[in-house]
Each structure stands twice: as C-alpha cells, then as structure tokens.
N, C-alpha and C positions, 0 to 999 in steps of 0.2 A: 504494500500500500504506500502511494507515494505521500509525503511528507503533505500536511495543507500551510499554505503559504498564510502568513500572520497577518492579511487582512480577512481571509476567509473565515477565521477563528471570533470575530471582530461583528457583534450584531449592527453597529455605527457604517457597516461597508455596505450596507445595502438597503436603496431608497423604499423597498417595498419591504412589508410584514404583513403575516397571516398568521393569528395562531387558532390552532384547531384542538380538539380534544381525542386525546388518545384512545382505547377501546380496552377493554375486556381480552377481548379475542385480540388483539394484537402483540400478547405475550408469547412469550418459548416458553418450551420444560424451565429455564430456568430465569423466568422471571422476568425478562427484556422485553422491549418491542421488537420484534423479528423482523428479519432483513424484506423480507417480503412487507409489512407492513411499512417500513420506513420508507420502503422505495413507492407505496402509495401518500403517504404523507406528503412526501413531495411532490409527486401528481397533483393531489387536491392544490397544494399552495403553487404550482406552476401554475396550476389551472385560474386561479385566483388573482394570480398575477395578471396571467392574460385577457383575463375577462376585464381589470381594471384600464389595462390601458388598450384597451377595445382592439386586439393583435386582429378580430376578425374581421376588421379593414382591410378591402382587398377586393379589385374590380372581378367580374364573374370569370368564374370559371377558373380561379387563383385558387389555391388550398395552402397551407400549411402544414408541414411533413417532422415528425420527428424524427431524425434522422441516427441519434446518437445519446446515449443515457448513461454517464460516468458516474457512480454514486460510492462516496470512503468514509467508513465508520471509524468513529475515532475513538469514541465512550459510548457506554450503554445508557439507553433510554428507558423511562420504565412508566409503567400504569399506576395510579392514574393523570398523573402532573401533566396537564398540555405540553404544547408541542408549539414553537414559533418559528416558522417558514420563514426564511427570509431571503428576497431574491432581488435581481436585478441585472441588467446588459453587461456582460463580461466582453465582450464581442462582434461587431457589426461589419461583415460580410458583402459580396453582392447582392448577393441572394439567399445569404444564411445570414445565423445569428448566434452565438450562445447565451445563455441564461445561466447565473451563476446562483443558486441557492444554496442554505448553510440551515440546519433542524439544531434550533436552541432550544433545552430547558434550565430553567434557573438561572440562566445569560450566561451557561456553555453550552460551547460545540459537540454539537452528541454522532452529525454528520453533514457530508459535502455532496453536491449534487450538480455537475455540470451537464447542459443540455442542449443541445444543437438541434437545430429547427431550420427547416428549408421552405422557401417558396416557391413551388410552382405553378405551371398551366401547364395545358395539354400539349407542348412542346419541354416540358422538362422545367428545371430550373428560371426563374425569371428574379428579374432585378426587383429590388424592395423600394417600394413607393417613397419619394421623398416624406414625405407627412408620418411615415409610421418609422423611416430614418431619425428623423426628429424626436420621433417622442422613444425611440429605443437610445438614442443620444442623450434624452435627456435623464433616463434612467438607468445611466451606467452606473457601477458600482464601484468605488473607492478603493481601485486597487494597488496606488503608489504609497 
C-alpha cells in the first residue's frame, strides 16, 4: 500500500464533505467496516459530491464513465461512529478527471479513494465543457 501523501491525511484539503452513517451490516468477524462497505461509502459520498456540483451537465448523448477506482486503508473504521467523505478535483484532464476523497472519523484518516471518470459520446472520449472545467477548477483540493 503506497504511503498517503500529508494532505490527503488532512480533512482542510478538501472543498466538499458528506458525512453518512455507518451500518450494522457493514462490520467483519472482527469488528470493522469491511472493505466492501468502505469502498461503498465512498460511492455514496462521490455520488454526493456529484450531485452537488451538478457533474450531470453535459449536452445529449454525453455520459460519464468511471473508468478507475484506487481505494488504501490506513486505520480501521468501526460501527456505529459516522463516516465523513471528503472529496474534491485532484485532476483535470481533456476528457477525464480524478476525484480525490479521504473517509474521516473522529478527524482521522481511516481511508483514501482516488477516482477517475471519463466523458464520452458515441465517438469515445470527448472534451469536458468549459462551464463544468470551471467548477471542477474551482473544486480542487489543496494538494501543495
């Protein structure tokens, strides 16, 4: 597992938060949030993110692809303490983009979630709208 760099660690690095509530069923045998649950965690709060800054901008026939899903456990998470998502543009592309989120509780890092996302039309990959350039610029994450 590669090392996380010391803004990722860092709730301050990232212009978005969502915190959600952890589950029951989201335990292992011994007591954690399971890897499979964390890597939905972060789902919901991608999802949350992109719902915020309305990613489903995009003339007909455009989609949005995840292309790529890097997730590194650092500490164990546990039930039932919430769970705070916290993401933002690590990345802007032609046509891609990464999303960089961090799963805090208690204002540590419990894991790292990098996310790459592509746009296309029915010719493949296409360039990212100035207007959603903009607001993915304007939500970049604090990573110097």
């Amino acid at each position: 597992m590669p090392k996380p760099q010391s803004w990722q660690l860092d709730p301050a690095s990232y212009p978005f938060k969502h915190r959600t509530q952890t589950r029951f069923a989201d335990q292992d045998l011994l007591g954690h949030i399971n890897n499979v649950a964390m890597a939905g965690l972060f789902e919901h709060g991608r999802g949350m993110f992109n719902h915020a800054i309305a990613v489903e901008r995009r003339a007909p026939g455009q989609r949005w692809l995840i292309v790529s899903v890097a997730l590194d456990y650092i500490a164990e998470a546990h039930f039932p303490e919430h769970v705070e998502i916290a993401s933002g543009i690590l990345r802007i592309g032609n046509s891609s983009w990464d999303i960089a989120s961090a799963a805090f509780q208690g204002g540590e890092c419990k894991a790292t979630c990098i996310t790459t996302i592509v746009l296309t039309d029915a010719n493949g990959p296409t360039v990212i709208p100035q207007d959603l350039r903009g607001e993915f610029e304007r939500l970049h994450v604090k990573s110097a």
